[in-house]
C-alpha positions as CSV (number, residue, x, y, z in Angstrom):
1,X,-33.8,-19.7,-26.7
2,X,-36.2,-18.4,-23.9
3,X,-35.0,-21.8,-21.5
4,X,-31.1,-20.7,-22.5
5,X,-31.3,-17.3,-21.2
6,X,-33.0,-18.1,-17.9
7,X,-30.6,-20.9,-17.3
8,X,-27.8,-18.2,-18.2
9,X,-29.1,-16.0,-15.9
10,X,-29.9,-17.8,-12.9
11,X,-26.4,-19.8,-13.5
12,X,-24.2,-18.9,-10.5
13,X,-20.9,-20.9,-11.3
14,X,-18.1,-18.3,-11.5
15,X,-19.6,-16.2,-9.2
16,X,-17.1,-16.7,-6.2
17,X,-14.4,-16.1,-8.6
18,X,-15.7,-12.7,-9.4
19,X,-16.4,-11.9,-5.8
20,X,-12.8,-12.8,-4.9
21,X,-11.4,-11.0,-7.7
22,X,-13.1,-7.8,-6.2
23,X,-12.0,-8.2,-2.9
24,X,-8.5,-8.8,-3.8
25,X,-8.8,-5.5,-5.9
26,X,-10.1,-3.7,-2.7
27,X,-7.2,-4.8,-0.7
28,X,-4.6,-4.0,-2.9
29,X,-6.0,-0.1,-3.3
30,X,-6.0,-0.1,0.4
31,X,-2.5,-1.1,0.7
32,X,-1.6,1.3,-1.8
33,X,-2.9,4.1,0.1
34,X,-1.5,2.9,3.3
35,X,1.9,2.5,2.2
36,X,2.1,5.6,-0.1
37,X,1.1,7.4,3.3
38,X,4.3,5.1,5.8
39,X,6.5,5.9,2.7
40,X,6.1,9.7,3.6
41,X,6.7,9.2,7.2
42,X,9.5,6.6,6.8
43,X,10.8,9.7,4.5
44,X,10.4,12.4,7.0
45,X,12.1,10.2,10.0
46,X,15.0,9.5,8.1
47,X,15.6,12.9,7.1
48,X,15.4,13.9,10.9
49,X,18.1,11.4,11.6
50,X,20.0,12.2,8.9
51,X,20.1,16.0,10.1
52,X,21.1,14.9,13.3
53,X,23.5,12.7,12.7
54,X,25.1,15.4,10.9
55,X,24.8,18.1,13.3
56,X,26.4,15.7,16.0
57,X,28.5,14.7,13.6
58,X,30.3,18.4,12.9
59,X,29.8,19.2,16.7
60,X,32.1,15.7,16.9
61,X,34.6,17.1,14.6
62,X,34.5,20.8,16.3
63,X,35.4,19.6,19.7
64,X,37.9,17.3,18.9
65,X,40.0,20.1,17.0
């Protein structure tokens, strides 16, 4: 029984997998965060546009009356 645990122990097969899994975990909080943050700017530039485009759009429409 003693010889089963120390071979279970000291057995490293698997390992990478585990490792990888990790990483992979890792990257995909980071890419959370990143885009969660570009979603908020992509957000704020296309309400700028948008308020532009219609300001320029009613100034359009003023003049051409």
């Amino acid at each position: 029984m003693i010889n089963f645990l120390n071979n279970f122990w000291q057995e490293e097969e698997g390992q990478d997998l585990v490792e990888y899994s990790l990483l992979l975990a890792f990257i995909a909080l980071a890419a959370i965060g990143v885009l969660t943050n570009v979603s908020k700017s992509v957000n704020g530039l296309w309400t700028t546009v948008n308020s532009s485009l219609t300001n320029a759009n009613s100034v359009a429409k003023a003049g051409a009356s």
